[in-house]
C-alpha positions in Angstrom: -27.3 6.7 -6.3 -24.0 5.6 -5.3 -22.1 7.8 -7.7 -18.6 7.5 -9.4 -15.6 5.7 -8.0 -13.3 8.0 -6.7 -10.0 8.1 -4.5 -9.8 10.1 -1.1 -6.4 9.8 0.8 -6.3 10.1 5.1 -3.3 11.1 6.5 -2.3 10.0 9.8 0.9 10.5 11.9 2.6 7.7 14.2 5.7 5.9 14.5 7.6 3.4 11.8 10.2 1.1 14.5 12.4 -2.1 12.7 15.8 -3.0 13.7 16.1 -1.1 17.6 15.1 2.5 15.9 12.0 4.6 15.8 11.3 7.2 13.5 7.8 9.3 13.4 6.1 9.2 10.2 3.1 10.4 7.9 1.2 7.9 6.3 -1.2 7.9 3.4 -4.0 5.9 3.5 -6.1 5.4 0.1 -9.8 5.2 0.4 -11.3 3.8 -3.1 -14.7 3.3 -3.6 -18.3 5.0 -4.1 -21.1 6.5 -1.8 -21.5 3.0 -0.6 -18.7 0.9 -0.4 -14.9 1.6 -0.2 -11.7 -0.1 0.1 -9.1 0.8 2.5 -5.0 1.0 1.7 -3.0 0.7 4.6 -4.4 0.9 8.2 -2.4 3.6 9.4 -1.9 4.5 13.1 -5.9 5.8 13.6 -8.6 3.4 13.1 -11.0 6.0 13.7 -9.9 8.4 11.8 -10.1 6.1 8.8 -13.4 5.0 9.6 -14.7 8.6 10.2 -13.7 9.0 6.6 -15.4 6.1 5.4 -18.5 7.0 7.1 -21.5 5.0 6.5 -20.1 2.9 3.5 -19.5 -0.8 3.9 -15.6 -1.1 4.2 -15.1 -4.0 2.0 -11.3 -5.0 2.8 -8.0 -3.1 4.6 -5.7 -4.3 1.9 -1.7 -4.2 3.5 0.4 -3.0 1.0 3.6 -4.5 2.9 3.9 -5.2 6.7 6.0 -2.5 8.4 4.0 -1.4 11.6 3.8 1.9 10.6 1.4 0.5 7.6 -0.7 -2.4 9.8 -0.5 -0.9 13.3 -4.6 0.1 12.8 -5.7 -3.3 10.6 -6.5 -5.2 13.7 -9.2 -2.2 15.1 -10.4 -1.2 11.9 -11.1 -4.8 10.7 -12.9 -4.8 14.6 -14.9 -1.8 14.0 -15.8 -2.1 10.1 -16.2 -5.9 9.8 -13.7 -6.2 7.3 -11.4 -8.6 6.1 -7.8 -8.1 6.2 -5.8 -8.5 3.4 -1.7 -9.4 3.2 1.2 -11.4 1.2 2.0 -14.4 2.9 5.9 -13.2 2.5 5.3 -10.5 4.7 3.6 -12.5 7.8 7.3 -12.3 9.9 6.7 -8.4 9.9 3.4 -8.8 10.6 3.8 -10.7 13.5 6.9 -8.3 15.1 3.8 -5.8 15.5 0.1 -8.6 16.1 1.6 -11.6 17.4 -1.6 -14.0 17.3 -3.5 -12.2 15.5 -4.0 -14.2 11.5 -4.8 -11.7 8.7 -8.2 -13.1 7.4 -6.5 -13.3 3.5 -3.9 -14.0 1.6 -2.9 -11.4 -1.1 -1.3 -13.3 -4.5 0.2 -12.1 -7.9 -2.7 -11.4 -10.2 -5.1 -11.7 -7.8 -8.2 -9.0 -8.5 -9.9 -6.9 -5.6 -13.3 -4.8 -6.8 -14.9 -2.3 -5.2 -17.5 0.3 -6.7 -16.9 -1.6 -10.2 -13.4 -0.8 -9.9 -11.0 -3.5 -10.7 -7.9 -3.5 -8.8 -4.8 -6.2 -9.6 -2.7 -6.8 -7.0 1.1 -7.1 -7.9 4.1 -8.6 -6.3 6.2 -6.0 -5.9 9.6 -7.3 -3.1 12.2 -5.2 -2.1 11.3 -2.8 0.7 9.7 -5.7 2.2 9.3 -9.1 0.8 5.7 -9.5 0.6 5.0 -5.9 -0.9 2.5 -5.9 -3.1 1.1 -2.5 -5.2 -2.4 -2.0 -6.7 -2.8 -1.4 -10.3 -6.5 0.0 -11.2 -6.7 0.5 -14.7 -9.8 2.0 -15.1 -8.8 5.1 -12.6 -5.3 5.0 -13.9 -4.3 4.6 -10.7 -1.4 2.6 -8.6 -1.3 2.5 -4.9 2.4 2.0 -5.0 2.8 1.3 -0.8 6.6 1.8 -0.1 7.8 0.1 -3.3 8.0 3.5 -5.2 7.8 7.3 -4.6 8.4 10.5 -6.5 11.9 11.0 -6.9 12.8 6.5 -6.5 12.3 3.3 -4.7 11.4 2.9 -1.3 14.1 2.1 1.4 16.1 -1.0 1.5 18.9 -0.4 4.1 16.7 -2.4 6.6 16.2 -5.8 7.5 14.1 -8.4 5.2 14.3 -5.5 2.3 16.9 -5.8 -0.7 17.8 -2.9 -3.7 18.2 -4.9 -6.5 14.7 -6.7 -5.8 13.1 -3.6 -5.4 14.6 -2.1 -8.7 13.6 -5.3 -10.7 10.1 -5.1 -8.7 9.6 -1.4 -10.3 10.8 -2.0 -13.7 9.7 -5.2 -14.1 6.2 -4.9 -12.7 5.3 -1.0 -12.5 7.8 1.1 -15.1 5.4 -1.2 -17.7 2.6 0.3 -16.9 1.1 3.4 -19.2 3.1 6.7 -18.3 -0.1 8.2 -17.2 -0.7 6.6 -14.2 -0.7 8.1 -11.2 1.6 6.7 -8.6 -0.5 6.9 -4.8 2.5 6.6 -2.3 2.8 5.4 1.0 4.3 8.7 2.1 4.5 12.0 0.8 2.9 13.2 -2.7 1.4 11.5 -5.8 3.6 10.9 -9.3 3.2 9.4 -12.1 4.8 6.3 -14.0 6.0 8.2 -16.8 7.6 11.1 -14.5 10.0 7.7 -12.7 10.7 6.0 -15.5 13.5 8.5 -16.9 15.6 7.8 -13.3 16.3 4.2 -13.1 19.5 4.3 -14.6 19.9 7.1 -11.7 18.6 4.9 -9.0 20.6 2.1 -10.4 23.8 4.6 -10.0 23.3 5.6 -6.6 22.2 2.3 -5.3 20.6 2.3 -1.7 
């Protein structure tokens, strides 16, 4: 028996570094899958902790949901020790490379494209603004969106740095994810879960205060 799809979240704690500053962070990272296989969200900071939480199921891709280190700096070592391919938006490969120069993600991530795992359908969406390849995960049948850094409770990820822009990242979210059914739960990159229909009220807010 392999048993019900199901989502299981790993926090680890490291550092986030663009533009000459560091900042220490928590990360999520999403596990989705079944007693056999699972899909990782966002390498964060411990390979091994992510693999001692996938155990003895076949890790069947490390999808990046952008390419700030803080979210990649583990891909590299857990594709090593899992076998795994890793997954990433072409638009993001500059920021990829700041933190694994010579090292090639194994696949391209595009708009509509759809992942499975545990007969869970997942449909990746291009989602720019905190970074420009950001992508987030829609999986209907768990009513479920692994948002990255694109959105979080209380608004949109952070755009005051370089290669990120606010009004992409506020057409991203109400373009591509207010849309979505207001029961979905929003999985962030940081911090606690939301949902789409708790947002959606804010953007003229978010639209007020700007970045």
């Amino acid at each position: 028996m392999t048993g019900p799809a199901r989502i299981e979240r790993v926090v680890t704690s490291g550092t986030f570094s663009l533009d000459g500053g560091t900042w220490e962070v928590d990360n999520n990272v999403w596990l989705i899958g079944n007693d056999s296989d699972v899909l990782v969200v966002d390498a964060a900071h411990d390979a091994a902790a992510i693999m001692a939480a996938a155990g003895e199921r076949r890790v069947v891709a490390i999808v990046c949901t952008h390419a700030h280190n803080d979210h990649i700096d583990a891909a590299p070592e857990l594709a090593r020790l899992s076998g795994a391919p890793i997954m990433l938006h072409p638009d993001d490969r500059k920021l990829w490379d700041m933190t694994h120069p010579g090292v090639v993600p194994d696949r391209d991530l595009t708009d509509g494209d759809c992942l499975s795992v545990a007969g869970v359908e997942l449909w990746v969406h291009h989602t720019p603004g905190h970074a420009p390849g950001a992508v987030c995960l829609y999986a209907p049948s768990l009513s479920a969106l692994f948002s990255g850094d694109t959105l979080f409770q209380g608004g949109p990820g952070a755009t005051g740095r370089s290669y990120s822009d606010f009004g992409t990242i506020i057409g991203s979210i109400r373009d591509r994810l207010l849309t979505l059914p207001a029961d979905t739960v929003v999985y962030t990159g940081h911090g606690d879960t939301t949902t789409i229909g708790a947002e959606a009220p804010h953007l003229d807010e978010w639209l007020a205060r700007g970045h």
